[in-house]
C-alpha positions in Angstrom: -28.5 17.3 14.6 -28.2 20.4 16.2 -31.9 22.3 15.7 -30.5 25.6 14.4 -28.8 23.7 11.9 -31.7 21.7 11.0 -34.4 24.5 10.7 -31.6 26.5 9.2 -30.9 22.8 5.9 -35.2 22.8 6.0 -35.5 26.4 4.9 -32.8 26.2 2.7 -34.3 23.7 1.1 -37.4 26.0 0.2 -35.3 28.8 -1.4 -34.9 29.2 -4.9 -31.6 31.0 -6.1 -32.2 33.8 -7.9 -28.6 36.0 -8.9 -27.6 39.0 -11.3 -27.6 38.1 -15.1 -25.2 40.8 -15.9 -22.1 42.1 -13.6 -22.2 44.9 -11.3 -18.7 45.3 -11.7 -17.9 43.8 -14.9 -14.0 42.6 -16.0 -11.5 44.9 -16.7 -10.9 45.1 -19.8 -7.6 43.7 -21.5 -6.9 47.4 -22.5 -6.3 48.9 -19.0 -4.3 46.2 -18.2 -1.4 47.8 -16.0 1.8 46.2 -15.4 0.8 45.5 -12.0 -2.4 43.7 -13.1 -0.6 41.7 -16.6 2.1 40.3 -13.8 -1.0 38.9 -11.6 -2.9 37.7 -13.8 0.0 36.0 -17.0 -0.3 32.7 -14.5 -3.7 32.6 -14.0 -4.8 31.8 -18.1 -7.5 29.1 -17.3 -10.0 28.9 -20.8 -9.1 26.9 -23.9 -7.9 29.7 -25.2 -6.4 30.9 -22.6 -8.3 33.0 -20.9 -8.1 34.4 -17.7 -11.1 33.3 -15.6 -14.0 36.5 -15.2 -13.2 35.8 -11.5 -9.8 37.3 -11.3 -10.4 39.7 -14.5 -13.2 41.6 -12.0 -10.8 41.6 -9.3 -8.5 43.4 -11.3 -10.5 46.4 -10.9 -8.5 46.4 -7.2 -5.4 45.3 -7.9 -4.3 45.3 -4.5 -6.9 43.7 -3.7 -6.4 40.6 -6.0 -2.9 40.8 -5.2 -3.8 39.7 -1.8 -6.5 37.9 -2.0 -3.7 35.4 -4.7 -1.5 35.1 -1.8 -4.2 33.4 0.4 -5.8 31.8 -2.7 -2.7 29.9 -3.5 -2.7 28.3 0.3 -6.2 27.0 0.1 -5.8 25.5 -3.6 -2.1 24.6 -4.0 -0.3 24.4 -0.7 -3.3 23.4 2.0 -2.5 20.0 4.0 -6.3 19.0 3.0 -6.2 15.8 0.5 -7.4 17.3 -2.8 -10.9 15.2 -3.1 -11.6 16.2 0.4 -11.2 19.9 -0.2 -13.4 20.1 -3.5 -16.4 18.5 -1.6 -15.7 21.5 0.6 -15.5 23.8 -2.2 -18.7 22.3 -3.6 -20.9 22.0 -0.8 -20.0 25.8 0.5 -21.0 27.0 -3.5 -24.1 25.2 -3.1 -25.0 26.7 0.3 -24.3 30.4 -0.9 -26.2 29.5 -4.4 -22.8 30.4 -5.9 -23.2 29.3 -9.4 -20.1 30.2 -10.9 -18.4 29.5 -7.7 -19.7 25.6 -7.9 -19.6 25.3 -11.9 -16.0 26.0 -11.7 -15.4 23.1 -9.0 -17.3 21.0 -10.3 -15.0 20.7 -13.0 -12.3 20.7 -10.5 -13.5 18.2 -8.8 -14.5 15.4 -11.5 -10.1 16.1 -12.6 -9.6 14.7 -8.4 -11.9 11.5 -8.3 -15.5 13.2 -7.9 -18.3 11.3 -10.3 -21.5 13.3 -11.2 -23.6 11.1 -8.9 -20.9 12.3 -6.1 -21.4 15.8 -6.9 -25.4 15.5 -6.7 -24.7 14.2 -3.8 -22.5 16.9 -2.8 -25.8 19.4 -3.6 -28.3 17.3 -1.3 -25.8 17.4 1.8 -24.3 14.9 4.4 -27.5 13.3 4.5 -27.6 11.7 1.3 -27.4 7.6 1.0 -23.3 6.6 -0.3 -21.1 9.0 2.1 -19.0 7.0 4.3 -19.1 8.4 7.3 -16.0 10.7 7.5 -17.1 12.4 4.3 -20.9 13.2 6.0 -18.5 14.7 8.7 -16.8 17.0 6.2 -19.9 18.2 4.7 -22.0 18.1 8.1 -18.7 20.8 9.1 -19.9 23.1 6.2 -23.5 23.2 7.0 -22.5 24.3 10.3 -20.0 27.0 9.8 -22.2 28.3 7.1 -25.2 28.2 9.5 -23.6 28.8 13.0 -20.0 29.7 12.5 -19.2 26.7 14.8 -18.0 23.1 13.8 -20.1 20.9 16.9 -17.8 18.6 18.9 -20.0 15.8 17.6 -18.7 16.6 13.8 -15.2 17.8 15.5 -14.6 14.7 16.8 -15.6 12.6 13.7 -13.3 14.6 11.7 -10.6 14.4 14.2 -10.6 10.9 14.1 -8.5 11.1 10.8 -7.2 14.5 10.3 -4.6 16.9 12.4 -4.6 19.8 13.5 -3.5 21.5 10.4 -5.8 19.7 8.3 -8.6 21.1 10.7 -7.3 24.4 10.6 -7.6 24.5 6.6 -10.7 22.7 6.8 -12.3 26.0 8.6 -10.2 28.6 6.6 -11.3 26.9 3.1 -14.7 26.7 3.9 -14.4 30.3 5.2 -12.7 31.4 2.3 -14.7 29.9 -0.6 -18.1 31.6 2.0 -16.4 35.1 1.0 -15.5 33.9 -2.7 -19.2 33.0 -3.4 -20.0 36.7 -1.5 -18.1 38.4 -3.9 -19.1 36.7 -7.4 -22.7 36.7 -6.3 -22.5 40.1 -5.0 -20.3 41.6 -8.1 -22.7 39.3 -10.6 -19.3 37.6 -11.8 -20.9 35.6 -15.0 -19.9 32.3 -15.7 -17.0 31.8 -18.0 -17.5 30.0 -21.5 -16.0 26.9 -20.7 -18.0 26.2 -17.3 -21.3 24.9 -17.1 -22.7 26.1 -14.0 -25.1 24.1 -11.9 -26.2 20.5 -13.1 -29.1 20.8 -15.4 
């Protein structure tokens, strides 16, 4: 393993997470819904009652912003050339690096709807080190640790993962880990609080 990524997974190990318990910027409230914002976020009603996630309800304080930030959103969940299982264990082991509670509580869930177990997602948590991953998915998660601790996939990983993907699936293999780095940024940063229906890290 490349030593800045190993002295980088040792002193991670160390750190305890320790987030806002209220938001800095907290949801917008269903009153001040524009126009603008009620046509963003009608498709978006996630909660058993519909509700719209605290994720995008906080964005909506920018509305252009969230606007944007849908477009791009909509690639890396809906139309990315990753396999779905594939792309939450990216999703999951980013949240975990960033200590992204709501970001990993919400893909979690996510995940156990595309094949994930709970042992999986434990797994997940502890890294591409831990006993069960074939090979190929240590590769995937070995790519996260990297990016999230050098910016820079190794060729040794490259090559493992290029054994089986193509170009595009590389390509959205760097921009989702990328883009779920900035998502956990933002909720951690914002103090985004988990929604009702989401559980958060495993107890």
């Amino acid at each position: 393993m490349n030593k800045k990524i190993e002295d980088y997974s040792s002193k991670k190990k160390s750190i305890k997470p320790i987030r806002l318990s209220k938001p800095r910027i907290h949801p917008l409230d269903k009153s001040k819904w524009n126009e603008d914002v009620i046509s963003q976020l009608k498709n978006l009603q996630q909660g058993p009652r519909g509700q719209v996630p605290n994720i995008f309800t906080t964005l909506a304080n920018h509305p252009k912003l969230l606007k944007r930030f849908l477009v791009f959103g909509r690639h890396i969940t809906l139309k990315s050339s990753l396999p779905r299982r594939d792309r939450e264990m990216l999703m999951l082991r980013i949240g975990w690096l960033c200590y992204s509670e709501y970001e990993f509580g919400q893909h979690a869930k996510i995940g156990k709807s595309c094949g994930l177990s709970d042992e999986e997602i434990k797994m997940i948590m502890e890294g591409p080190d831990a006993k069960g991953w074939e090979p190929f998915e240590a590769a995937l998660l070995r790519a996260v640790d990297e990016l999230h601790a050098d910016a820079f996939i190794t060729d040794s990983t490259w090559n493992e993962i290029a054994e089986r993907y193509n170009t595009h699936q590389i390509m959205d293999l760097i921009f989702t880990v990328g883009q779920y780095n900035l998502i956990s940024m933002a909720l951690n940063s914002l103090g985004v609080q988990l929604d009702s229906w989401i559980d958060g890290f495993p107890k």
